[in-house]
N, C-alpha and C positions, 0 to 999 in steps of 0.2 A: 571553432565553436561547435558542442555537440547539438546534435538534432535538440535533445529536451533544454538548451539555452537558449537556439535558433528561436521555436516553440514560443518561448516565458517570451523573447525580447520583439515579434511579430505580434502578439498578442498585445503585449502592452502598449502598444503605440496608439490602439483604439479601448484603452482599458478605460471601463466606465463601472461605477456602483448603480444598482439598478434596485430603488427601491418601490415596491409594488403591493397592493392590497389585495388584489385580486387572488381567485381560488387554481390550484396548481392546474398547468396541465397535465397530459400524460403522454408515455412512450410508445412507440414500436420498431420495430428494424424496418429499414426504409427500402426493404425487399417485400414489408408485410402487408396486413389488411389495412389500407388506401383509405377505409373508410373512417378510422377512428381517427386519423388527423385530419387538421384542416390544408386543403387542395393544396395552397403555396408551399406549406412545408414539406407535403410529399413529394412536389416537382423539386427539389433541393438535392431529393436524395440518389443516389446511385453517383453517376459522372457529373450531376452539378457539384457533391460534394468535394470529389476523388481532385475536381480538375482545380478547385482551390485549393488543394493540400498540395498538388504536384506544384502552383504555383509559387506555395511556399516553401519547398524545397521537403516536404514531406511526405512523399509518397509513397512509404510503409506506413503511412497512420491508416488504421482501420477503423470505417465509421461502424462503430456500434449498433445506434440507434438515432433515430430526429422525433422529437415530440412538439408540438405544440405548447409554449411556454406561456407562461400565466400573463406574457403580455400580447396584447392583440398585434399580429403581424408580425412577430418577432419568434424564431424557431428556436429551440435549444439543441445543439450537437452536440450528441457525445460522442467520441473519439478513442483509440487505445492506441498510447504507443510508446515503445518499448517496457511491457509490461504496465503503463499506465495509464490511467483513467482520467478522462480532461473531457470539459464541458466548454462550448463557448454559443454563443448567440450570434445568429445573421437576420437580415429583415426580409423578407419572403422576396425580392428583387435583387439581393446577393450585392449589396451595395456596399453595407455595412458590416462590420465583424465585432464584435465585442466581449470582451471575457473581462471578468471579475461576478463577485459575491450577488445573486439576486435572491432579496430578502424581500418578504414577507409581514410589512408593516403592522400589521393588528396583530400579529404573534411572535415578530423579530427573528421570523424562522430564518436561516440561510436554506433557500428551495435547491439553490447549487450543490453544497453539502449532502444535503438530504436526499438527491436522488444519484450521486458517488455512494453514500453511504450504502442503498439501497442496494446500488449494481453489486456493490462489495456484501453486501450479505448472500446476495443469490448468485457467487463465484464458487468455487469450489475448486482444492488445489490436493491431487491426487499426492497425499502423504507418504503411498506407501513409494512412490517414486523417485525419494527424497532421500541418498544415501546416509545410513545412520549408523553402520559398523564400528568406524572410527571415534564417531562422534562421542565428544564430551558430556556429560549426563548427570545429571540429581533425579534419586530415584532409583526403583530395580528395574532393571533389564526385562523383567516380567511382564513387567505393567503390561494393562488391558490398553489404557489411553495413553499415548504415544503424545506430546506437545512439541512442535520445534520451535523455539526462540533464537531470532537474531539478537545477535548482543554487540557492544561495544563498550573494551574494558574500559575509556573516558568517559562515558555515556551516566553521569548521575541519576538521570532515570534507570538506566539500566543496572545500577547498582542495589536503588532500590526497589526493580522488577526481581532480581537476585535472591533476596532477600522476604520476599512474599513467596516464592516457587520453593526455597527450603522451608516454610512454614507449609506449605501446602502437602510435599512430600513426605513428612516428618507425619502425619496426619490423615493423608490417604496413601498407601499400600498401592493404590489401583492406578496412580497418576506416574509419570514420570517425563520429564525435561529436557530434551536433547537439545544443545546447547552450537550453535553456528555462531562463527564471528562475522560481523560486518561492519569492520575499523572505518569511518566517516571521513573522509575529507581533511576536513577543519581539523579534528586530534590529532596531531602532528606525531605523537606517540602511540596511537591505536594500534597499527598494522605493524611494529614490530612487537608487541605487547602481544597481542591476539597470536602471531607466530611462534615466541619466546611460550605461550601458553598451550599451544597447540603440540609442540614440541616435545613439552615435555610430558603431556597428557596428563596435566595437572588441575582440578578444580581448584585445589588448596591454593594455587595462585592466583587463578582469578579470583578470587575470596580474600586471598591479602592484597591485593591490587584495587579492588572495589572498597579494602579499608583503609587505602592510603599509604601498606607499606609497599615498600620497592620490591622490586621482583626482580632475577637476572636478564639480560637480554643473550636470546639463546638460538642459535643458527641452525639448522637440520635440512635435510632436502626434501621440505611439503609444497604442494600445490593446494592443500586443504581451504588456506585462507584465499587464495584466486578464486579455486572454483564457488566456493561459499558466496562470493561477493558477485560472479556470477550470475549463480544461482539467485542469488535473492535480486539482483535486475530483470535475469526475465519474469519472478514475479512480480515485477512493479514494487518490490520493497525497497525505499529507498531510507529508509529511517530507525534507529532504533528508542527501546526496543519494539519488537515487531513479534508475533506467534501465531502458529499455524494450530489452530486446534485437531482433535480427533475426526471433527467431520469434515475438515478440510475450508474453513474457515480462516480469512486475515484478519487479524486484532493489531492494535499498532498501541503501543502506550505501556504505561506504567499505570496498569488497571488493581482495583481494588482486588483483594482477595475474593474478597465474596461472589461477586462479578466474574473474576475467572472461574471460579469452580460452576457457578449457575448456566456459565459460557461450555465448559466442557462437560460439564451431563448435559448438556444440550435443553438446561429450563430457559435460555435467553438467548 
């Protein structure tokens, strides 16, 4: 069993919905100023946290942050590990452990969501880091804004993420799409697909492939699609598609047009 199934099946054993009206708390790192949470949550942090991860047999997770969650006595932990972001709640006496969705009654917010979402906008993932010589691409080589997208030639979203990034290209000059595989699991046919296209350093096949016609399956000696998959685990990308924008930004989806473009001039 991997660490992040260990993770999902310890968790759920106390999984609860937590629904709540109350107004959000807020975070700090549980190195930081003591004052802006409440006492119970900050005595949680450091080796009370550390010593329940080790309990759970995870002790590379690194605790983030402990905030004061919108329920009284109840802390929110956030966590990273291996590249990911996980929230779970304990009751300031370390009795209880609870992870799943804590929403926001008068507004149906998901608060859990919303404060991943959050950490994930103020991350940032040094682009120029990310080898891109090889790499497959829509777009000139010119271009000012550099986009990396994970793909996966199965991935129906990713066909029709595909498919927006040539309308975008075609349109702006200044954008261009460098193009990482990360065949999933479940597609049984992903990771020779992604290879056979790597291979031959062909877009035109992943383009007949996202149309549904066949492509060859085709052998070479790359590590391309290894380390790509890799690479996209230690950023916590486990899904496609997935893009790194210009400022170093993770986006996951099959986003509108519009939204991508407002996302890389950086109006959103």
């Amino acid at each position: 069993m991997t660490r992040k199934s260990l993770f999902s099946a310890f968790l759920c054993i106390s999984c609860a919905l937590l629904i709540v009206s109350a107004p959000a708390g807020y975070g700090i790192a549980w190195g930081g100023e003591a004052a802006k949470v409440k006492k119970e949550c900050v005595s949680l942090g450091g080796e009370g946290i550390e010593g329940i991860l080790r309990r759970l047999k995870l002790p590379d997770a690194k605790v983030v942050s402990i905030a004061e969650s919108p329920i009284k006595g109840l802390c929110e932990v956030v966590i990273e590990i291996t590249g990911q972001t996980k929230i779970f709640y304990l009751d300031a006496d370390r009795n209880y452990l609870i992870n799943g969705p804590l929403v926001e009654v008068s507004t149906m917010t998901n608060k859990t969501m919303e404060t991943i979402h959050s950490i994930q906008d103020n991350k940032r993932i040094d682009i120029a880091k990310i080898p891109l010589a090889d790499t497959l691409f829509l777009g000139e080589r010119s271009a000012a804004k550099k986009v990396v997208v994970f793909t996966d030639p199965d991935c129906p979203f990713c066909a029709e993420f595909h498919q927006t990034m040539k309308k975008i290209v075609a349109a702006r000059k200044d954008i261009a799409f460098y193009i990482k595989f990360l065949p999933l699991e479940f597609h049984k046919d992903a990771y020779w697909k992604a290879k056979s296209i790597v291979c031959n350093k062909s877009i035109k096949m992943l383009e007949d492939n996202f149309e549904k016609r066949e492509i060859p399956k085709t052998e070479c000696a790359t590590e391309e699609i290894a380390n790509s998959m890799k690479l996209a685990k230690s950023m916590g990308i486990g899904g496609t598609p997935s893009m790194i924008l210009p400022d170093g930004r993770l986006k996951k989806g099959a986003l509108p047009e519009a939204d991508i473009l407002d996302m890389i001039d950086g109006k959103k």
